[in-house]
C-alpha positions in Angstrom: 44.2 -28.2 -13.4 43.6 -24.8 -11.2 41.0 -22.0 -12.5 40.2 -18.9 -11.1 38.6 -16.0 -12.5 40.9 -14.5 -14.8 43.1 -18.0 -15.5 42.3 -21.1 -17.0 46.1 -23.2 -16.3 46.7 -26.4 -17.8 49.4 -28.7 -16.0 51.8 -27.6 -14.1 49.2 -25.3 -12.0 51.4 -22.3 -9.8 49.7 -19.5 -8.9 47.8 -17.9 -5.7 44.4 -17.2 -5.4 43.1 -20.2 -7.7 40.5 -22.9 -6.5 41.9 -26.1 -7.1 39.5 -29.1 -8.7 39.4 -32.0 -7.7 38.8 -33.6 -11.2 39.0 -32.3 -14.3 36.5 -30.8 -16.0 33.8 -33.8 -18.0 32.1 -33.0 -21.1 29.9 -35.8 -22.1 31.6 -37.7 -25.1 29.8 -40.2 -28.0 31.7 -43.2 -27.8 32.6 -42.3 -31.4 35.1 -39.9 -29.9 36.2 -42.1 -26.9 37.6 -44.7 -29.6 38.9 -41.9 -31.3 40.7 -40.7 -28.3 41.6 -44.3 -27.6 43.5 -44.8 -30.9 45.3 -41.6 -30.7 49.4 -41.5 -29.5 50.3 -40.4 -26.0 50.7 -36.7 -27.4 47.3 -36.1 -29.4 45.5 -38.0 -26.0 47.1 -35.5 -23.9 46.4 -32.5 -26.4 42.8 -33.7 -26.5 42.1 -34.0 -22.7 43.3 -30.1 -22.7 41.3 -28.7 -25.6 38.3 -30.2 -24.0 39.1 -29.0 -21.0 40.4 -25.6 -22.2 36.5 -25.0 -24.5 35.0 -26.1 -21.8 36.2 -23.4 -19.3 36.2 -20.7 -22.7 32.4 -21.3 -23.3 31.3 -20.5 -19.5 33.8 -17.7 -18.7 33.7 -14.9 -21.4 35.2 -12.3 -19.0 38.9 -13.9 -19.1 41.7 -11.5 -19.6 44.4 -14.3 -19.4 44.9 -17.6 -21.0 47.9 -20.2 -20.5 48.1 -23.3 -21.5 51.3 -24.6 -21.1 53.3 -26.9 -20.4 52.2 -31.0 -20.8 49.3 -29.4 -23.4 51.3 -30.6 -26.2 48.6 -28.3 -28.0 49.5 -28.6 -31.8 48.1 -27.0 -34.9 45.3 -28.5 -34.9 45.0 -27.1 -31.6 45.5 -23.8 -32.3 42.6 -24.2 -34.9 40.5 -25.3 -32.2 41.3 -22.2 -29.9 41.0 -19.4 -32.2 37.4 -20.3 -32.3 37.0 -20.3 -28.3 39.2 -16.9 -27.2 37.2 -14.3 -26.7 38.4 -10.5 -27.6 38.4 -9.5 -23.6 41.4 -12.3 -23.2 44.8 -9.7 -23.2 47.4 -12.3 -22.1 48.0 -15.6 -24.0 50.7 -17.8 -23.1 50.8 -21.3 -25.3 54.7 -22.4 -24.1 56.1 -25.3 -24.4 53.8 -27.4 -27.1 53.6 -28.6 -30.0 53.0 -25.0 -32.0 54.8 -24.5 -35.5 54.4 -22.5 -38.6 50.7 -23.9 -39.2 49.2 -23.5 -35.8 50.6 -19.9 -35.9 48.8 -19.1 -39.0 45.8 -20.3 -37.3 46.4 -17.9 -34.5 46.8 -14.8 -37.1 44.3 -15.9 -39.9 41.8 -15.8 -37.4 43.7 -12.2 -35.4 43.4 -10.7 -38.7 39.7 -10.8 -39.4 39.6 -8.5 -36.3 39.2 -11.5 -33.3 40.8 -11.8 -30.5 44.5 -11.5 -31.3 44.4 -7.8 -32.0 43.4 -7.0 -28.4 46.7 -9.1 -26.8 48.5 -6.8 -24.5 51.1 -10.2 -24.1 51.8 -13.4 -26.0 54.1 -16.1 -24.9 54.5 -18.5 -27.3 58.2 -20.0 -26.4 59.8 -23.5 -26.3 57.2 -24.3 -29.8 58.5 -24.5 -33.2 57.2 -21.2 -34.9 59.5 -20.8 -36.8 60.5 -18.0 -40.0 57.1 -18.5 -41.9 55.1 -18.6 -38.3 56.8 -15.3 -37.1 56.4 -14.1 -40.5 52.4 -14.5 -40.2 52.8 -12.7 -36.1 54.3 -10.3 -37.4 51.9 -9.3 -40.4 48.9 -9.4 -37.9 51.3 -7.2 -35.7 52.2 -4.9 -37.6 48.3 -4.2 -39.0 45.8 -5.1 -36.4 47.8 -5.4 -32.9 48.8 -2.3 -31.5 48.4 -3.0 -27.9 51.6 -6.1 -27.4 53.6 -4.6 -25.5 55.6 -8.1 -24.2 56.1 -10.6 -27.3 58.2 -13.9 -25.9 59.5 -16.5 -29.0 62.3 -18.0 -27.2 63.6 -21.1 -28.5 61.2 -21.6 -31.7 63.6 -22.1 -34.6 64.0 -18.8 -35.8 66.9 -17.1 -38.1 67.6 -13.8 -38.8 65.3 -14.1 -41.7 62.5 -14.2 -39.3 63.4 -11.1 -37.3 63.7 -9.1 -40.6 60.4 -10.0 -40.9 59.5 -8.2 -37.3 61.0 -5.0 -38.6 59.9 -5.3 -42.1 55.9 -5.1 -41.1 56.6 -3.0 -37.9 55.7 -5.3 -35.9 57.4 -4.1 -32.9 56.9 -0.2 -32.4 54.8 -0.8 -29.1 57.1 -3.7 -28.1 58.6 -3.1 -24.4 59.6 -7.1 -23.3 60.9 -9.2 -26.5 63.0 -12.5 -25.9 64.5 -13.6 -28.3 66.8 -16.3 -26.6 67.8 -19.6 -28.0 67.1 -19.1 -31.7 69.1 -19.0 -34.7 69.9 -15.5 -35.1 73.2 -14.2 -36.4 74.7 -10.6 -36.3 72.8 -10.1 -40.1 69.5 -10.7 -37.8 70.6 -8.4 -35.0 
């Protein structure tokens, strides 16, 4: 894991001007929790490690503009949950690729957005290679198209998304500030376009 001032990465770490650690960060666990971590699959171990290290880093840095965790997370719904609670309003970049995100964990993201947190203040949001799909894109693009006027970059490659999802981007005007949209290796047809 690499942190600088503006960035907390989870694994794979690429990026200049970061301060590598030599371990990752320790918060002190009841042993209740290390058996619960112990009886937990490969996936939920991995997406624990990272949400502990992720709150960690959230609850001593409240100036961070950009978030990604991607990548090896495997941050789920549950995880999401866990976030929305931790992302401050400054943060303007999110980037969650390539987890375990679907319809639910997005809901978590916007139920939270739309009481006014941080979602609203997003300038970019990466959630692609997760598993979103029509109702989770639905829920984006509600929040979207009320609270978040400042995404101007909105990446949902490859989540499992029809044409009934991206009528639901245009429906709620969701994408009038929208300057960046990939919508690559979905399941959009010519009714969608």
């Amino acid at each position: 894991t690499t942190i600088n001032n503006n960035t907390v990465f989870s694994s794979p770490v690429t990026t200049s001007d970061t301060i590598p650690m030599e371990s990752p960060m320790e918060s002190p666990m009841e042993s209740s929790e290390e058996e619960d971590i112990d009886q937990c699959n490969s996936d939920q171990q991995i997406e624990a490690e990272s949400l502990k290290e992720a709150v960690t880093f959230l609850k001593s840095n409240s100036n961070l503009k950009s978030l990604i965790i991607a990548r090896w997370s495997n941050i789920s719904d549950l995880g999401c949950f866990i976030l929305t609670k931790h992302i401050h309003s400054d943060v303007m970049s999110l980037s969650i690729r390539h987890n375990l995100i679907n319809s639910i964990g997005m809901q978590h993201l916007t139920s939270i957005g739309s009481s006014g947190c941080f979602i609203q203040h997003l300038m970019i949001l990466d959630v692609r290679n997760n598993n979103i799909g029509n109702v989770g894109l639905t829920s984006l693009a509600i929040v979207l198209g009320n609270k978040c006027k400042r995404l101007t970059s909105l990446d949902i490659e490859n989540n499992n998304i029809t044409e009934d999802g991206i009528v639901s981007l245009s429906q709620y005007k969701a994408l009038i500030n929208i300057k960046n949209l990939n919508l690559r290796k979905n399941k959009i047809n010519a009714n969608g376009c």
